[in-house]
Structures are given as C-alpha cells and as structure tokens.
SEZAMI-265844 format. One record per residue (C-alpha): residue number from 1; residue in one letter; chain; x, y, z. Coordinates in nm, 4 decimals, decimal comma. Layout:
REM SEZAMI-265844
PT	NUM	A	A	X	Y	Z
...
This chain:
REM SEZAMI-265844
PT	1	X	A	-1,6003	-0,9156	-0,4644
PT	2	X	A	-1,4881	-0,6071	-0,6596
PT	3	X	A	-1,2329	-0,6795	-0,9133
PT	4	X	A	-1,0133	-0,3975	-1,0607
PT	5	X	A	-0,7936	-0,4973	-1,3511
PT	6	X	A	-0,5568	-0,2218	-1,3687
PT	7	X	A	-0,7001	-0,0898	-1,6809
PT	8	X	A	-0,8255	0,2766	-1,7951
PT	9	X	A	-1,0950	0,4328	-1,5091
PT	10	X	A	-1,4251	0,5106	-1,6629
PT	11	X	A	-1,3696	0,8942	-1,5750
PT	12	X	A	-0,9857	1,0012	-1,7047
PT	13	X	A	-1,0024	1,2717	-1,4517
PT	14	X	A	-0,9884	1,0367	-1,1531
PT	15	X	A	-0,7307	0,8192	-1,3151
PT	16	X	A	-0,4477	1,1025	-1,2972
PT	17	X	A	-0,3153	0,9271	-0,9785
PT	18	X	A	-0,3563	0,9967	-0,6361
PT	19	X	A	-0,0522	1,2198	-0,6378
PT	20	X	A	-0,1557	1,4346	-0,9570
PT	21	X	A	-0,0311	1,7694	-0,8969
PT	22	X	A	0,2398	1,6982	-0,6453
PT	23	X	A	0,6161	1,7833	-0,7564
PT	24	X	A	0,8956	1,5731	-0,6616
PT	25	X	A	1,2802	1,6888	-0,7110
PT	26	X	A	1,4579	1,4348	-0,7225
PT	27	X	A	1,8536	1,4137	-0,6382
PT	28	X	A	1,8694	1,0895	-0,5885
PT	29	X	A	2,0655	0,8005	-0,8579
PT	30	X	A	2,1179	0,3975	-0,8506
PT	31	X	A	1,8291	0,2350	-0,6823
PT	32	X	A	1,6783	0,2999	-0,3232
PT	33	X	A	1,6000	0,6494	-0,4183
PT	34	X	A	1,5248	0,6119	-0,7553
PT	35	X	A	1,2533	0,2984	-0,6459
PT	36	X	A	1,0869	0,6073	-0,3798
PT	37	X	A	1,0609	0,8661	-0,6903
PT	38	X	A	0,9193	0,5755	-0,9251
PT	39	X	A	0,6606	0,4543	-0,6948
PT	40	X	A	0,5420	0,7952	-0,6319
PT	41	X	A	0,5580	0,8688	-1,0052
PT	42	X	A	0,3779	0,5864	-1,0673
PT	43	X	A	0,0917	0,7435	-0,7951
PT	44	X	A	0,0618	1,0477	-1,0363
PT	45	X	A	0,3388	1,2355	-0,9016
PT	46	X	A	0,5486	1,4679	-1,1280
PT	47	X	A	0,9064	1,3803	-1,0863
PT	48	X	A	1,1930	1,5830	-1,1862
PT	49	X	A	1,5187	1,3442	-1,2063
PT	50	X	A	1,8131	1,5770	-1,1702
PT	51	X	A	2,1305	1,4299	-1,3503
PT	52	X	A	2,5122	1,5192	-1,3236
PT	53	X	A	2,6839	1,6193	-1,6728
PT	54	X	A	2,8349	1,3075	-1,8429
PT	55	X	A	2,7082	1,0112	-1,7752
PT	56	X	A	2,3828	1,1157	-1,5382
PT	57	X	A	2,2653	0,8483	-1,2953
PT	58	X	A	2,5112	0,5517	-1,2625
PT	59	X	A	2,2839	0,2862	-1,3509
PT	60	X	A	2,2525	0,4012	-1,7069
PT	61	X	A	2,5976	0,2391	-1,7562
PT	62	X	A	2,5027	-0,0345	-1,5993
PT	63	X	A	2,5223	-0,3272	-1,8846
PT	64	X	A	2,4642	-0,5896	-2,0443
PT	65	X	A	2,2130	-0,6303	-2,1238
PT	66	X	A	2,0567	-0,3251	-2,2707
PT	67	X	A	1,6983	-0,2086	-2,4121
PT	68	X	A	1,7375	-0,0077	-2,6708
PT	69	X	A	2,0008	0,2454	-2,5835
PT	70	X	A	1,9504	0,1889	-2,1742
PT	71	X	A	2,1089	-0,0268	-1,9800
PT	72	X	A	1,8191	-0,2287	-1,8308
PT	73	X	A	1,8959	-0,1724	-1,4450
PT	74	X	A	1,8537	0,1732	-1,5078
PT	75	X	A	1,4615	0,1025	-1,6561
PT	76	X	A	1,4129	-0,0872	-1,3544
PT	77	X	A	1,3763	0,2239	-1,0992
PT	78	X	A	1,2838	0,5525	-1,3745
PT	79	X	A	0,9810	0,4981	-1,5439
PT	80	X	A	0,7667	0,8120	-1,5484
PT	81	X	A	1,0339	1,0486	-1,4680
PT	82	X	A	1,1406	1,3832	-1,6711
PT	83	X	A	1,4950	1,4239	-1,6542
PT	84	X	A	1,7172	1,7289	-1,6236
PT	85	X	A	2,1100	1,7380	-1,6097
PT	86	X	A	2,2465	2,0079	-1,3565
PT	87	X	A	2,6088	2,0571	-1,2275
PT	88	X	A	2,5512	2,0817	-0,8409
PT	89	X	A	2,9227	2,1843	-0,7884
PT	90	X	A	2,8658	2,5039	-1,0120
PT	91	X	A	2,7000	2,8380	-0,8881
PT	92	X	A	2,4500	2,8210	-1,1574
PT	93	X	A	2,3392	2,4889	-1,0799
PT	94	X	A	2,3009	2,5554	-0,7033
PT	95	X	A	2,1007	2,8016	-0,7773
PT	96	X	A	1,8541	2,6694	-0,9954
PT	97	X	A	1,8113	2,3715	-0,7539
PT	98	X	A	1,7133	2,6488	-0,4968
PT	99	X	A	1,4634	2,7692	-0,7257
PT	100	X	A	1,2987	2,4730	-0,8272
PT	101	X	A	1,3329	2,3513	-0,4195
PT	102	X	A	1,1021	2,6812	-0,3676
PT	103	X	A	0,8502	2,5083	-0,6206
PT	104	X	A	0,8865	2,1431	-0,4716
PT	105	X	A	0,6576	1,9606	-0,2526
PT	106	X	A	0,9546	1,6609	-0,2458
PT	107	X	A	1,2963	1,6685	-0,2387
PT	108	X	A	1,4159	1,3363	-0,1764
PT	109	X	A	1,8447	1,2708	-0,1978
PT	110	X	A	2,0799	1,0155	-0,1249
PT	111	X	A	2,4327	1,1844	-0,1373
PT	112	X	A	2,7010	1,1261	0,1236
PT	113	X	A	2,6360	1,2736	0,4589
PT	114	X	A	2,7493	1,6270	0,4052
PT	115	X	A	2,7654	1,7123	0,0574
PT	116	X	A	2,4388	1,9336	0,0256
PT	117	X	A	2,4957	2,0945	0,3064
PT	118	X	A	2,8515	2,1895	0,1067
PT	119	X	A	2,6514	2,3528	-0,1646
PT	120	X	A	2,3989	2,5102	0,0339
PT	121	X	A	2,1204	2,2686	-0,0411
PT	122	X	A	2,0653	2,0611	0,2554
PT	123	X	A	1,7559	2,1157	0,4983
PT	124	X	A	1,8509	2,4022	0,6789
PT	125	X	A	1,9197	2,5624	0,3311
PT	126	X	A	1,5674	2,5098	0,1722
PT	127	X	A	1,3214	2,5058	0,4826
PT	128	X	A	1,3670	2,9163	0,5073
PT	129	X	A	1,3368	2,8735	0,1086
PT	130	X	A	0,9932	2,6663	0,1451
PT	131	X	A	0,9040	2,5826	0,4856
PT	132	X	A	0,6252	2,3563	0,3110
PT	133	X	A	0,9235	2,1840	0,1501
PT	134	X	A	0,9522	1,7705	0,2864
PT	135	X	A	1,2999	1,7119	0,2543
PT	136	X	A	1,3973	1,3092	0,2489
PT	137	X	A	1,7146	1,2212	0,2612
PT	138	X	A	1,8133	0,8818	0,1980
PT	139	X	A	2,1400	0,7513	0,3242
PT	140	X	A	2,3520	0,4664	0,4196
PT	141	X	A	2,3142	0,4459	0,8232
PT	142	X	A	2,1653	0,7407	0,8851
PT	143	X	A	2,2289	1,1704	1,0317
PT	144	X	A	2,3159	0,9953	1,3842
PT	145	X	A	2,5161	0,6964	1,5102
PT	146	X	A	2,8701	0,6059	1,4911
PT	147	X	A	2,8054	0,5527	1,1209
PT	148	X	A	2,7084	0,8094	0,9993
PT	149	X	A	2,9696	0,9187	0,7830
PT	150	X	A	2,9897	0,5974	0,6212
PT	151	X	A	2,8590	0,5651	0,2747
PT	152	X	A	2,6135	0,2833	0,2220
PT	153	X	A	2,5664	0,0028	-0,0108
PT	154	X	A	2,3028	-0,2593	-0,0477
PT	155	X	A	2,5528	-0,5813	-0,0279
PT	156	X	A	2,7456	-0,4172	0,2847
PT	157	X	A	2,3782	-0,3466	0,4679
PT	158	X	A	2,2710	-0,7149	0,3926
PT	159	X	A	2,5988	-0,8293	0,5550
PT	160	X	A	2,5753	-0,5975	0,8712
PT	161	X	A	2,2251	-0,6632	0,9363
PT	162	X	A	2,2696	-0,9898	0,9645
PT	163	X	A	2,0346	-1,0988	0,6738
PT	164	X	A	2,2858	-1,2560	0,5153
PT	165	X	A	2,3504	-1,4502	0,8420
PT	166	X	A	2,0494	-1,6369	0,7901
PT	167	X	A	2,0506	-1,6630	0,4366
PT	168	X	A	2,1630	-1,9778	0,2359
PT	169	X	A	2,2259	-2,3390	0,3350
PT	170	X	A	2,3738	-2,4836	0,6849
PT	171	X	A	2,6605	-2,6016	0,5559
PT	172	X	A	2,7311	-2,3142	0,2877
PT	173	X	A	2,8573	-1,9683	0,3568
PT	174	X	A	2,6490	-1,6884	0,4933
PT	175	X	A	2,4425	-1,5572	0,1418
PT	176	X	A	2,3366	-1,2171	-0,0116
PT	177	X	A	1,9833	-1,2348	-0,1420
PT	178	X	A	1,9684	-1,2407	-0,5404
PT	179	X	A	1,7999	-0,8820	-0,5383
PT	180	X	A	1,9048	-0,5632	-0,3796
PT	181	X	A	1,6149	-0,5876	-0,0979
PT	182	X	A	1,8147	-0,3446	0,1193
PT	183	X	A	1,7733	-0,0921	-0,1127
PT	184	X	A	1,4369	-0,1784	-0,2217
PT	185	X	A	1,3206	-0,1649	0,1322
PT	186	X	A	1,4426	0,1374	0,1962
PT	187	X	A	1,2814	0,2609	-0,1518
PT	188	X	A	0,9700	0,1682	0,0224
PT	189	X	A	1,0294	0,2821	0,3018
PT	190	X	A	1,0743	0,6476	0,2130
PT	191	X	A	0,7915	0,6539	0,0168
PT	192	X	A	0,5214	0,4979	0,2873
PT	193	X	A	0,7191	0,8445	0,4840
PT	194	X	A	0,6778	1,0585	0,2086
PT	195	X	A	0,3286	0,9915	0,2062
PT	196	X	A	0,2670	1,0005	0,5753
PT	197	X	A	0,4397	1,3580	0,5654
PT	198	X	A	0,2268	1,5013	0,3013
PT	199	X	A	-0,0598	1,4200	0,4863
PT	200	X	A	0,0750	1,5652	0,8081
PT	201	X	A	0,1574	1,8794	0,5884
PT	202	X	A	-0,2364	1,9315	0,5285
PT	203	X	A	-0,2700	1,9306	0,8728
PT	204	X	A	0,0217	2,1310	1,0051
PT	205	X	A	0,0715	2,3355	0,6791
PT	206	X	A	0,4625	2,2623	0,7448
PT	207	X	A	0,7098	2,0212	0,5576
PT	208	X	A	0,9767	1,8229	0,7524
PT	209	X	A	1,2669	1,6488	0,7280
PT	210	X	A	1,2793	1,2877	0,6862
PT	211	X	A	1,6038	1,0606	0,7303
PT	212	X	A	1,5864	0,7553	0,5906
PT	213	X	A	1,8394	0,4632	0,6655
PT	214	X	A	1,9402	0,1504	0,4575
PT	215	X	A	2,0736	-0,0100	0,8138
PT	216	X	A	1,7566	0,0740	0,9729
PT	217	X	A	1,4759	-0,0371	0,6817
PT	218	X	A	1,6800	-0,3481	0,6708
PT	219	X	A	1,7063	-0,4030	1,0375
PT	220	X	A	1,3286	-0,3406	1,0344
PT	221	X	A	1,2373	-0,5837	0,7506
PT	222	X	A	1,4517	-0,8749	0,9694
PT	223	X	A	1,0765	-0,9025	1,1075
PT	224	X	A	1,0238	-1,2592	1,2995
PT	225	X	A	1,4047	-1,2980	1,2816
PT	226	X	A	1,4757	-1,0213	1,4804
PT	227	X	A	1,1996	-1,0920	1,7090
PT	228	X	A	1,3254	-1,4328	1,7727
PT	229	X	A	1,6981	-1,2889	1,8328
PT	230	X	A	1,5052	-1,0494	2,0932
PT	231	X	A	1,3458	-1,2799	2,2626
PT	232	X	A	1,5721	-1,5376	2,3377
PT	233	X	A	1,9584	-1,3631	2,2929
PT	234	X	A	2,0282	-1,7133	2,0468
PT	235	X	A	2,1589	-1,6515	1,7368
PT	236	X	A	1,9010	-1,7777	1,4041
PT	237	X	A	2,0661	-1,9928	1,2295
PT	238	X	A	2,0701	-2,0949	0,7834
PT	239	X	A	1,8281	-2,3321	0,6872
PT	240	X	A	1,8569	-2,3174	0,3294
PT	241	X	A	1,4983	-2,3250	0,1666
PT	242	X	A	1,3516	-2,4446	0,4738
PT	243	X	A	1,1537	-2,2479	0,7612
PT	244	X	A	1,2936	-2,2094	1,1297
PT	245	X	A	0,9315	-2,2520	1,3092
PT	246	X	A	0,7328	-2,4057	1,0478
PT	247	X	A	0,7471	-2,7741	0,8941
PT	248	X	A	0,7123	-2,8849	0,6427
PT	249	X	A	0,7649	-2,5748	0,4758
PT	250	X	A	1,0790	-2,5990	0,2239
PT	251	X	A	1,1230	-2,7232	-0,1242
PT	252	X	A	1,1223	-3,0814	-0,2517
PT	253	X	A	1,1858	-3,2120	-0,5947
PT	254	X	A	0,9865	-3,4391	-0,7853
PT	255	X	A	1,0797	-3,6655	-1,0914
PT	256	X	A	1,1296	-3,3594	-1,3042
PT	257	X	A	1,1529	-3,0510	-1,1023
PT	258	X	A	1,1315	-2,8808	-0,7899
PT	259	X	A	0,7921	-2,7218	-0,6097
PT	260	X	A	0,7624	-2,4833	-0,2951
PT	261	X	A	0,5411	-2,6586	-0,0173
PT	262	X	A	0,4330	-2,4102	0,2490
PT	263	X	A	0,2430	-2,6123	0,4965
PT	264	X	A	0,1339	-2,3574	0,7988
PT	265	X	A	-0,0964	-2,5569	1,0377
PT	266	X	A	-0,1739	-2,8926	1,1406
PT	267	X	A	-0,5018	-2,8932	0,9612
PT	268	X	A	-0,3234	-2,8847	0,6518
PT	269	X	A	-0,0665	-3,1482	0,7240
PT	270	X	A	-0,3781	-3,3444	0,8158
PT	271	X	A	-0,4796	-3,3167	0,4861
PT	272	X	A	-0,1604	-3,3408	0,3109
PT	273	X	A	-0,1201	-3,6662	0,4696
PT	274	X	A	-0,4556	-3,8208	0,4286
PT	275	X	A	-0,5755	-3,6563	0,0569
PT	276	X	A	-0,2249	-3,5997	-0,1513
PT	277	X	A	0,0180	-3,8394	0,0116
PT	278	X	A	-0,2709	-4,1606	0,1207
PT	279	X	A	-0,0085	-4,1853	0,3831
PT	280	X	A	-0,2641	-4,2593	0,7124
PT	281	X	A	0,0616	-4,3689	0,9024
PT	282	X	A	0,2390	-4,0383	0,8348
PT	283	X	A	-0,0782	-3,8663	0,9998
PT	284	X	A	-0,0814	-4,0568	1,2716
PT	285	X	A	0,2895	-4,0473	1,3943
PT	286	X	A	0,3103	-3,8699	1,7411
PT	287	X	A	0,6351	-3,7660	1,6076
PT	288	X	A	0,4413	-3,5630	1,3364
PT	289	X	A	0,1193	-3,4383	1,5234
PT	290	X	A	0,1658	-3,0555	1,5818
PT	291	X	A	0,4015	-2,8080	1,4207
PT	292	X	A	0,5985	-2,8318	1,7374
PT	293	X	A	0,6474	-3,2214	1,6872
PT	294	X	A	0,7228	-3,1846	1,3511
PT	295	X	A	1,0140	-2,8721	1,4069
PT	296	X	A	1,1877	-3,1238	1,6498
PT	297	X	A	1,1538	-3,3780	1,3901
PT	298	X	A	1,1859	-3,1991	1,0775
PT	299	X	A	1,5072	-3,3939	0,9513
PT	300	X	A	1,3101	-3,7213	0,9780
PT	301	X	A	1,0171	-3,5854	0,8113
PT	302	X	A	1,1495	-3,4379	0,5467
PT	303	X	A	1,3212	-3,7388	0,4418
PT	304	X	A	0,9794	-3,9067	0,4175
PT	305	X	A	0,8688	-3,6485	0,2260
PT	306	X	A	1,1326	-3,5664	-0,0081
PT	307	X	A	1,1387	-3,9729	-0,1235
PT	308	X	A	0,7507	-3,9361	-0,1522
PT	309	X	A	0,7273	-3,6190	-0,3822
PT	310	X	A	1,0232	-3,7822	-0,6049
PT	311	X	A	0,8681	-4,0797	-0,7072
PT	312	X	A	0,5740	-3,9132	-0,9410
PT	313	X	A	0,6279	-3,5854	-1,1932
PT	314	X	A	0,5702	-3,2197	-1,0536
PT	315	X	A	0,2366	-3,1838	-1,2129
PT	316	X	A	0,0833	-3,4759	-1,0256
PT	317	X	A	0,1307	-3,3503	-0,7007
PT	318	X	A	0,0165	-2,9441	-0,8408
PT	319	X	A	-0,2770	-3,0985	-0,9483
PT	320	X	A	-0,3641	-3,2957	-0,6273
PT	321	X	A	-0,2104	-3,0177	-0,3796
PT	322	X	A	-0,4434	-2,7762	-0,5936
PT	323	X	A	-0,7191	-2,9855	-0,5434
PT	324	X	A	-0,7383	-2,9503	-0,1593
PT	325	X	A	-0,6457	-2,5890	-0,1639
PT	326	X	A	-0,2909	-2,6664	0,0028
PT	327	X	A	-0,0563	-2,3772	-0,0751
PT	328	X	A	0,2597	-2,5225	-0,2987
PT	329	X	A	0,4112	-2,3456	-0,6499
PT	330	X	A	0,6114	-2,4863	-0,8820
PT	331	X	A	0,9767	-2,3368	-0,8574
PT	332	X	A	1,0153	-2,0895	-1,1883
PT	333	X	A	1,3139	-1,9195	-1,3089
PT	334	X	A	1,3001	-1,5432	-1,3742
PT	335	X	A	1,1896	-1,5728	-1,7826
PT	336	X	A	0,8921	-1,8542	-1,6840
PT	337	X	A	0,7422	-1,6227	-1,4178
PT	338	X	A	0,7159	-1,3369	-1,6475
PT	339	X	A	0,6112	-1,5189	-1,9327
PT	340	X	A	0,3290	-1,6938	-1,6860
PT	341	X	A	-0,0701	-1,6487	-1,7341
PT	342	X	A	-0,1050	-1,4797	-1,4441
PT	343	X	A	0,1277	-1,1833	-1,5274
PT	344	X	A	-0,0812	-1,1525	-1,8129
PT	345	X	A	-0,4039	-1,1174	-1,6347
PT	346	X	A	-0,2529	-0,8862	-1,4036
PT	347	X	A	-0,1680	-0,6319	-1,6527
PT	348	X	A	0,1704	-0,6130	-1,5246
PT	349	X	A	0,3977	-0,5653	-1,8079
PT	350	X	A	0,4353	-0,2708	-2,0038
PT	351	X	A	0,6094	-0,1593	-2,3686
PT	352	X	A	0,7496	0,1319	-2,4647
PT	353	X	A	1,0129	0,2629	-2,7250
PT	354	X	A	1,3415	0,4456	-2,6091
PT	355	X	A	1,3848	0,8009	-2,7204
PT	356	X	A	1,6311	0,6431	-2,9786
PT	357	X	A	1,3646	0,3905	-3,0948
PT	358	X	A	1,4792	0,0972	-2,9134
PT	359	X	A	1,2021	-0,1380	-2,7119
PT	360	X	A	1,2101	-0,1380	-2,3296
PT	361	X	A	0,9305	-0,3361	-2,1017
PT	362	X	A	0,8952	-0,3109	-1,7349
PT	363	X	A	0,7050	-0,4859	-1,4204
PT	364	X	A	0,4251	-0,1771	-1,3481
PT	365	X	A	0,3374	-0,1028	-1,0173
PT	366	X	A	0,1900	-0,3660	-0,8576
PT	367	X	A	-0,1398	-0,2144	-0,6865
PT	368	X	A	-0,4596	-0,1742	-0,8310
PT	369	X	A	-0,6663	0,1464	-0,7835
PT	370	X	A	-1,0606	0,1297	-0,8515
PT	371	X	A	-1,0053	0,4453	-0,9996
PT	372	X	A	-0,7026	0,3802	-1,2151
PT	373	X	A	-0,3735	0,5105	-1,2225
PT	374	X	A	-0,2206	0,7001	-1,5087
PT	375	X	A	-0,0234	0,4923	-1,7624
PT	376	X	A	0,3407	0,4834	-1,7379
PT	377	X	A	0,5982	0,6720	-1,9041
PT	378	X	A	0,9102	0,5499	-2,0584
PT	379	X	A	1,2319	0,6077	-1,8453
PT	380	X	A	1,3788	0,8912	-1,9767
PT	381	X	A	1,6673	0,9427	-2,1515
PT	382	X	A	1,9540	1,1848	-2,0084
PT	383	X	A	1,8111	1,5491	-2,0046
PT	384	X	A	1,4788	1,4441	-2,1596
PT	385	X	A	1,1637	1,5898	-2,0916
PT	386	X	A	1,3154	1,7817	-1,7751
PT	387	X	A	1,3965	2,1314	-1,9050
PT	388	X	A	1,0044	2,1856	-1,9762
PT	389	X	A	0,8910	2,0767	-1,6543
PT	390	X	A	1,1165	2,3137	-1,4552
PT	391	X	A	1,0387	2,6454	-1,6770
PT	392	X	A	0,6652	2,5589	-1,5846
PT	393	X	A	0,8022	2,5063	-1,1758
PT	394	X	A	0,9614	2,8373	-1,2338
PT	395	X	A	0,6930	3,0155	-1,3651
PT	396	X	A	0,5240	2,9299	-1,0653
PT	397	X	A	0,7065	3,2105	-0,8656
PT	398	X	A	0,5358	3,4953	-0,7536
PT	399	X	A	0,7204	3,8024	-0,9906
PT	400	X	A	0,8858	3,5289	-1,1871
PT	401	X	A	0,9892	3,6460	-1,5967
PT	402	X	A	1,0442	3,4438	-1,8986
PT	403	X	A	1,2690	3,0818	-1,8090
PT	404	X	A	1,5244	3,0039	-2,0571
C-alpha cells in the first residue's frame, strides 16, 4: 500500500498543484463560494478574491472569536487567496472586472439573481469578452423555478429541503445541523463542476456557464433519505442519533461517556454479541437475528444494550470493540478531535501569522496527492496581495501598456 503523508513532493515542480497556472476571479463572499475558490486554491489555482470598499467580504466581521486581526469564520473559507477591493457599482470598477474576466479561466459569483447582469458583468457580458471564460454562478435556488429571485441562505435551504425534517430527536423539534452543510455542499459542488468544465474546455476549446443551486446540492446530498421518500411517498421521520434502516447503529453511554456504535451487518452483531458483550442469549434471539428483526425491534434492543454498555467505563468497551475490528468512536467535542493523534499524523493543521502579526491555524485540505500540493497561504487580509496579481493578468493582453 502506497502511503502519501501530505508532505513536500520529491520534485517541487510537480508539487505546484494540479491547477498551477489556472486563474480564478472570484466575486463571491461568506461561505459556499468562498469554500469553491479555497478548494481550488488549495489545487494550485491562483485566486483573485475581489472585495467591496469598507468592510470586504462579510465574514471578516464575523466575531468572536478572532485570530489575530480576522475574525475566524472568515479563515475558515480564504486561505490561499490574493485579495483585491473593487467598487462594482462604479464605472471604473466594472471595467476592470471586464478586463481581468478577459484574463480569467474562472469566474465564479454568488450575488442576487440579477445584479451582474445590472453592471454588465453577467454571462452574456463576458462570453463575447472570453468565450473560453467558465462562468459559475452560485445562487440560492437557482436561474429557473419559481424561486429564483429569492436570495438564499444556508439555515432557510436546510429547512426547505427537508434536512432539518429529519434531523434531531422524535420528540424534539425539527433541527438545523451544527455546520452550514448547505453551503458547504454547494461549495463542493461547484468545484467538482468547475473541474468537470475545464476539462470539457480542452476538448471543446469553449467555456460555459454553470448555475449552481444551494436548494438543489442540498436536495441532492438528502441521498438514501430522498430515495426512501421516492420510493414509498412516506414521510422519514427524526430518530435522534439513531439510524432509520440500520440497528444497532446510534450512540450509547457508558459509565463515563458516550461512544458511536455503527453496527452494519449481521456478521458483526454476531460478533458483538458473542466477543464484546459474552451475551450468547442476545445472539440467539429470533427477535435480533437479521437487521430486519432488529429495525422492528430496535426499541427493545437498544434497551439491552444501552444498560450493557453503562455498566463498565468507555475505554473497556474501545478496547474490546477495537479488538474485533467492530466500527465504534468515542464521542469528542470539537477541541479533543483537533487536538487528537490522528490529526497530527495527517498533517492537517496548519500555522500562519496575520498580515498584522497575529497567529491563525486552519484544517488543510483534506486529500493527499502522491505528488504534493503546494503549501497554503494565509487568508489574506483586505486588499492584500491582489493588486500584483491583476497588473500581471493585465499584462497578459495582447497590446496591453504599463498597469497602475
């Protein structure tokens, strides 16, 4: 087995990221754009984070708590990035958008339906500019639909989706999830279709337009939910940390603190039974023999269980699930799972100092690449690093004179 740890490639060359060389203008701010142009920074890309006058991208405000002089949303999603402040409602600023547009591979945006097109820089503006140009646009619900016009926001999306319909416990109220997944979805999302249309473009030669929708990625990532809704017209119902097709398969506290048990076939509830729990009569119980049994008797059973588990500490029954390979996890707050070995030996964290000499760390990108990626750059400060990296775009253009 090949094991790559994340860590410099032996030739620096092939380390420069996948995307090395491909320029990204990005007009997007908060977090489901932002998360695209990161993750394709983080490939190599060379992203240009275009900021309003004042206080730039939203999230920058966003505090407590703070690193340094950033609030620490805001170094969640722009890592890597250069940043340049433009005023898009200003002839000057349209402008140079155009220009650097003609010099983009990416333009990704996540403005209110309508608002580029107001200043001339929406798709039909650019494509005649640089027909090369793919243009994602990252919105709400959406260019078609009844929606359309409606802005979007991750907490709204989780609520109309119906993830928050299945989220939480029976007897509690439907439940956002504790992250913005809508918009992290979606952040995905556009960048698996970024991707896909650059390599289309070496095909075809041409760029495209791309609309991306919060409703939709959401929708989409409702998965085996969804599925089940299709398939039978019944509505899914909460089951707090418990599975709807799969028991046991929930959480259970022990004498001192709780553990995840994910038991996914009958072979391992065999040996559950018979090698952790010593519990032959458990095994045998015709009321417990196949998953099905046990989802039609999973109140029963996880009674059983849960008065089991409780009598010995949560290391005794790691240790012994361990043992036999059966997957379980302790439950870990935020602080213990970064702090954890295995974040360690993942490389995962990384240091750097604010522009005002303050210390920020971030979670990397997660991926390894046998040939490395390049290592990440703090998330810049407002207007940093951005008016160098548009004079060279600029300079690009055939004819083009000194930049300011």
């Amino acid at each position: 087995m090949t094991v790559f740890d994340g860590g410099a490639a032996p030739d620096a060359a092939r380390s420069l990221g996948p995307l090395h060389g491909i320029r990204v203008l990005d007009l997007s701010r908060v977090l489901a754009g932002p998360w695209c142009t990161q993750c394709l920074a983080d490939l190599g890309a060379q992203v240009l984070k275009i900021e309003s006058p004042g206080d730039g991208d939203e999230t920058r405000s966003w505090g407590p708590p703070y690193m340094g002089d950033l609030a620490a949303y805001y170094t969640c999603a722009n890592r890597s990035k250069h940043s340049l402040t433009v005023d898009l409602k200003s002839a000057e600023g349209q402008r140079l958008i155009r220009d650097l547009a003609a010099e983009a591979d990416v333009l990704i945006e996540n403005f209110k339906l309508g608002t580029l097109d107001r200043f001339r820089l929406g798709y039909d503006d650019l494509k005649p500019v640089n027909p090369a140009l793919i243009y994602c646009s990252v919105s709400g619900y959406g260019r078609t639909g009844p929606e359309a016009a409606r802005a979007g926001y991750d907490f709204v999306i989780q609520g109309e989706t119906g993830l928050m319909s299945v989220t939480g416990f029976p007897d509690g109220p439907p439940t956002k999830v504790g992250v913005a997944v809508s918009d992290l979805f979606s952040g995905l999302y556009a960048s698996q279709a970024i991707l896909a249309a650059l390599l289309g473009r070496q095909r075809t030669g041409r760029g495209q337009f791309l609309d991306v929708a919060l409703f939709d990625c959401q929708l989409a990532a409702m998965a085996n939910v969804a599925a089940g809704a299709l398939a039978t017209g019944a509505e899914s119902r909460r089951y707090g940390n418990a599975h709807p097709n799969v028991v046991p398969y929930e959480v259970f506290e022990t004498s001192d603190g709780p553990f995840v048990l994910a038991i996914g076939n009958d072979r391992q509830f065999r040996t559950l039974c018979e090698s952790v729990l010593e519990d032959i009569a458990m095994r045998d119980d015709p009321a417990f023999r196949t998953n099905a049994d046990r989802v039609a008797n999973r109140v029963l059973l996880s009674r059983r269980l849960a008065a089991r588990f409780r009598e010995r500490p949560r290391a005794h029954w790691m240790e012994r699930l361990a043992a036999r390979s059966l997957p379980a996890g302790a439950v870990r707050s935020v602080v213990q799972a970064l702090a954890s070995d295995q974040v360690a030996g993942r490389n995962l964290l990384h240091s750097f100092e604010t522009a005002g000499g303050g210390p920020i760390r971030v979670v990397g990108y997660p991926v390894k690449f046998e040939d490395g990626l390049p290592p990440p750059g703090r998330p810049p400060a407002q207007g940093e690093g951005g008016g160098e990296i548009a004079k060279q775009w600029l300079e690009r253009r055939p004819g083009a004179g000194p930049t300011p």
